[in-house]
N, C-alpha and C positions, 0 to 999 in steps of 0.2 A: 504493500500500500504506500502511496508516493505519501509523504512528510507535510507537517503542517507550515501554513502559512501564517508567519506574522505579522499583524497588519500596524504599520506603524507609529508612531506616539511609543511616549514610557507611560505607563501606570503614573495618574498623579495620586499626592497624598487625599486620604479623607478630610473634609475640613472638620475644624474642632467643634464647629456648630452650626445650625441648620441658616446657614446664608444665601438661600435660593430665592431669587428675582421674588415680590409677592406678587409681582400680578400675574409670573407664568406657576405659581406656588399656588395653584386654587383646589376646594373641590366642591363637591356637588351643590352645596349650600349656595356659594357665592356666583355660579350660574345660571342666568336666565339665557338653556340655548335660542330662544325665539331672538335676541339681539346678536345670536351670530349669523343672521339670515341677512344679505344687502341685498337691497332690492334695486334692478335696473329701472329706472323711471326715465320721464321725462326727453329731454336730448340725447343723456346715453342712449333711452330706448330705440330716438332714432339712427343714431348713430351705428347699433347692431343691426337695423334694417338694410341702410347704406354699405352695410361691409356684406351683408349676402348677395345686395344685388352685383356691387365690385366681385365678388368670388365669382358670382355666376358669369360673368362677362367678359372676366379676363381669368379663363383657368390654366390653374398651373397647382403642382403635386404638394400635397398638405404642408408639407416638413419645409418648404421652401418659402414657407408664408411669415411673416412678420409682424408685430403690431406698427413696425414703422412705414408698412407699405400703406396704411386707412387713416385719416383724417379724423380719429377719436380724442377728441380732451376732456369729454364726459368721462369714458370708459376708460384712458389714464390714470382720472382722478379717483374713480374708483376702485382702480385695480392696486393704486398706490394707498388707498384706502387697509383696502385687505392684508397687503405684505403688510403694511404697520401691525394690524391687531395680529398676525402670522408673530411677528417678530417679538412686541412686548405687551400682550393681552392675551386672552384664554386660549389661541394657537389656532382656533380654530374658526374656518368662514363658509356659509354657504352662501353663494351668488344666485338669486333669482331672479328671473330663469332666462333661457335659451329660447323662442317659440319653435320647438320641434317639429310644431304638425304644420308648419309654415315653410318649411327649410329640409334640404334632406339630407342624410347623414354625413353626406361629404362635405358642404355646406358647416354643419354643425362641427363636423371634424377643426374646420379650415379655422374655425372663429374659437372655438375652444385654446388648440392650438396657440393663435397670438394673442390671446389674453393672456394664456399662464406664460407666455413669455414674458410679460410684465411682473408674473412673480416670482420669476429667477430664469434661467436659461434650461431651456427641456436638455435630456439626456438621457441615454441608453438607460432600457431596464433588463436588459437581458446578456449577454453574451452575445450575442449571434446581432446586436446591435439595434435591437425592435423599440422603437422610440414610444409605439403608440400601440398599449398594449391592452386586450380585451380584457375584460374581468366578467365572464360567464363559465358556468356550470357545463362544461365538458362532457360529461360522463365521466369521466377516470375516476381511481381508486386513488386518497390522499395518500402518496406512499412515496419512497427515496426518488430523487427528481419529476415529481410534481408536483406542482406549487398549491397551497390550499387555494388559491384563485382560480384557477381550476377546475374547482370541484364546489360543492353548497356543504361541507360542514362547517362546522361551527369554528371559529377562525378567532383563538385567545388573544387577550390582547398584547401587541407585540406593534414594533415600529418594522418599516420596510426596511428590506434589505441589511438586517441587522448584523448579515457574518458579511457584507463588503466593504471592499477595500476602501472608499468612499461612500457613505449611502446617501442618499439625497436628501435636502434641505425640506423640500417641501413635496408632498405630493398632492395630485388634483384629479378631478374624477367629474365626468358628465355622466350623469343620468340616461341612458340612452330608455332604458323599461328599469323599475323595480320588480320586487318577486312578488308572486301572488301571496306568499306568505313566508314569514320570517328576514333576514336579511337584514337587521335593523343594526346601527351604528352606531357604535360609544366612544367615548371618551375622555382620556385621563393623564392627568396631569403626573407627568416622570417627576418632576420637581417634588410637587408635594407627598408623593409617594418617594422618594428618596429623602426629605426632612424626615417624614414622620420613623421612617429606617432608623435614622440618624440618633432621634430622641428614647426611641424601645429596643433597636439591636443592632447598636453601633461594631461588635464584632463581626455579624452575618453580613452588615454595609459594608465592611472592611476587603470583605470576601469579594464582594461585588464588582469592588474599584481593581482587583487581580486578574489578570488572563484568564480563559476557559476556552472551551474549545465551541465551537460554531459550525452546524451541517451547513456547507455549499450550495445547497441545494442541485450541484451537478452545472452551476453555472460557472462553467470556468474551462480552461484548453485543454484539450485532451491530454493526461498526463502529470496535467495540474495539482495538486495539495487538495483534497478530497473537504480537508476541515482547514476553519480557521481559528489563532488563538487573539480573541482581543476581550478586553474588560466590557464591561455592562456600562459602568458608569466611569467620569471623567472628565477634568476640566479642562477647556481648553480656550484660549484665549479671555480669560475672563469670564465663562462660562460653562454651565454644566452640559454635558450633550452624554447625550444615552443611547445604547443600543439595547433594544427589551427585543424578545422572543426566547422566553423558559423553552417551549417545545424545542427548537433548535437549537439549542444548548444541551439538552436532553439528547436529540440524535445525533450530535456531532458526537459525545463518546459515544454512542452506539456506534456509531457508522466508525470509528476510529480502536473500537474495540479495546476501551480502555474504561476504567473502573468512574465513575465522578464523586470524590470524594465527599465527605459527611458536610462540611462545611459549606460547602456550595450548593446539595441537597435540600440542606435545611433553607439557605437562603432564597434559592429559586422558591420553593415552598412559599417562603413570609410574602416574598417581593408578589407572586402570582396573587396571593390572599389577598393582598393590599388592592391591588386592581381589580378584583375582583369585587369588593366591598363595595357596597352602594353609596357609599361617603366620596367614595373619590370619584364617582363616575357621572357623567350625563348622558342621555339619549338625543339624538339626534337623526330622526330618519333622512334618506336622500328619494327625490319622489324625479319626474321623468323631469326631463331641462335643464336640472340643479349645478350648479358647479360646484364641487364640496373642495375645498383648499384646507393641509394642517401643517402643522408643523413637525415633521419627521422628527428632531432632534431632542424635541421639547413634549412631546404628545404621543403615548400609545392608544393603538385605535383596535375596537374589537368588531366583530359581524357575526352574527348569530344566523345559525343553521336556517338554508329557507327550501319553499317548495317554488316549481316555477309552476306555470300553467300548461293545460295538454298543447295548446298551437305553440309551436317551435319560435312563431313569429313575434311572439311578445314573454320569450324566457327572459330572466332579471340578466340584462346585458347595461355594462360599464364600462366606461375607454378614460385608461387611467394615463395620466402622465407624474413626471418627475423631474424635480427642477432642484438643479445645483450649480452656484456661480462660479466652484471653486475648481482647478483641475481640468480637465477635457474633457469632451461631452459622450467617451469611451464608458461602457459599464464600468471598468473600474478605476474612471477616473485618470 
């Protein structure tokens, strides 16, 4: 079995005391998600009419679109709206809406696309360099290289792309159908879930901020380090940034076939509880047109098991993007 990858940074120290931003330091109490919904009104609204009829008129391939090719100061203002509350407010935004039944999916692609350009620079989510990536129920079985997006179970909470080499800043998600049932979306705050660590099991936190190993999910060269070793948690440049997913932490020593020690058991254990708590969490459905925006670094997001309906044509289908300024717009940066 090829050898693990280290993904680089040193382990920084634990702080002595729970000094996490307060306003990305929330939970359920201090949340009304109905104030994380923007709503496009007014000019902006015309403004997204004016970039479907330009898409329609002058076509050319998604990825090659820009917010600097359309004439928006509405939809600037709001989109710089969003990264702010992204960056230093509860992380999370949902933009309403898209008129879907108006527009058709390439259209909707095209305008999705150069909005979230405006909340950091899109970039590969896969290996194989797939910028703009489906989030529908496959059929597959959740199982070694393939991804719970994939598939409708039930998907703990955990931040994307937690074992890469770079994960992204932000992720974004257009509504294209929700599920006929289940699929509902939470979340929660890494911050205040690593204080409250901080204050009840300052040694299992301690665990936290040390290497562990990460399943690859099979995204990497052939040949490649099958697992990776990086920390959960971390400060870096003056702040704290997290990589969550227990389950993948869990099948990296599987997959690496090596034992996971008692201290780290227990911690994934408390960390998973924490999230799991209804103190730390909010609900936030995503319904058809929506553009859901979070904060990857700052924000673990969960989705609960759904059914779709018997027509194929309206299964809960999502086109998720990823946006990071740092690095190259290669999966791993």
């Amino acid at each position: 079995m090829p050898g693990t990858l280290r993904l680089a940074g040193e382990p920084t120290p634990v702080p002595e005391s729970a000094i996490g931003s307060r306003t990305r330091s929330w939970r359920s109490a201090d949340v009304d998600p109905l104030r994380c919904i923007v709503e496009i009104e007014g000019a902006a609204r015309d403004e997204l009419a004016a970039m479907c009829e330009q898409i329609r008129s002058a076509p050319l391939p998604v990825t090659l679109r820009h917010a600097d090719h359309f004439d928006i100061p509405g939809l600037r203002r709001i989109m710089g709206q969003c990264r702010s509350a992204l960056d230093n407010s509860v992380g999370v935004v949902v933009l309403d809406r898209l008129p879907l039944d108006d527009m058709d999916l390439a259209e909707a692609l095209a305008v999705f696309w150069s909005l979230g350009g405006l909340i950091g620079r899109n970039v590969a989510q896969k290996w194989d360099g797939t910028v703009l990536y489906d989030v529908t129920d496959r059929g597959l079985a959740y199982s070694y290289g393939v991804r719970g997006s994939y598939t409708s179970v039930e998907l703990v909470f955990h931040t994307d792309n937690a074992f890469g080499v770079m994960p992204p800043w932000y992720v974004g998600l257009l509504c294209v159908h929700p599920a006929k049932e289940g699929g509902v979306s939470r979340f929660c705050s890494l911050t205040a879930v690593h204080d409250r660590l901080l204050e009840t099991e300052p040694r299992l936190l301690a665990r936290l901020y040390q290497p562990m190993l990460w399943d690859r999910q099979a995204e990497h060269a052939e040949g490649a380090p099958v697992v990776a070793a990086a920390p959960m948690f971390r400060w870096q440049d003056g702040r704290l940034s997290v990589r969550a997913n227990p389950s993948l932490v869990r099948k990296g020593y599987a997959v690496a076939e090596r034992e996971i020690d008692h201290e780290l058991h227990a911690a994934l254990a408390v960390f998973q509880g924490l999230t799991e708590d209804p103190a730390f969490w909010f609900e936030l459905p995503i319904e058809r047109g929506q553009l859901q925006y979070l904060n990857n670094i700052d924000i673990a997001h969960y989705r609960s098991e759904f059914q779709d309906p018997p027509e194929t044509a309206h299964k809960r289908h999502l086109v998720r993007t990823w946006h990071r300024d740092a690095g190259r717009p290669l999966y791993d940066g």
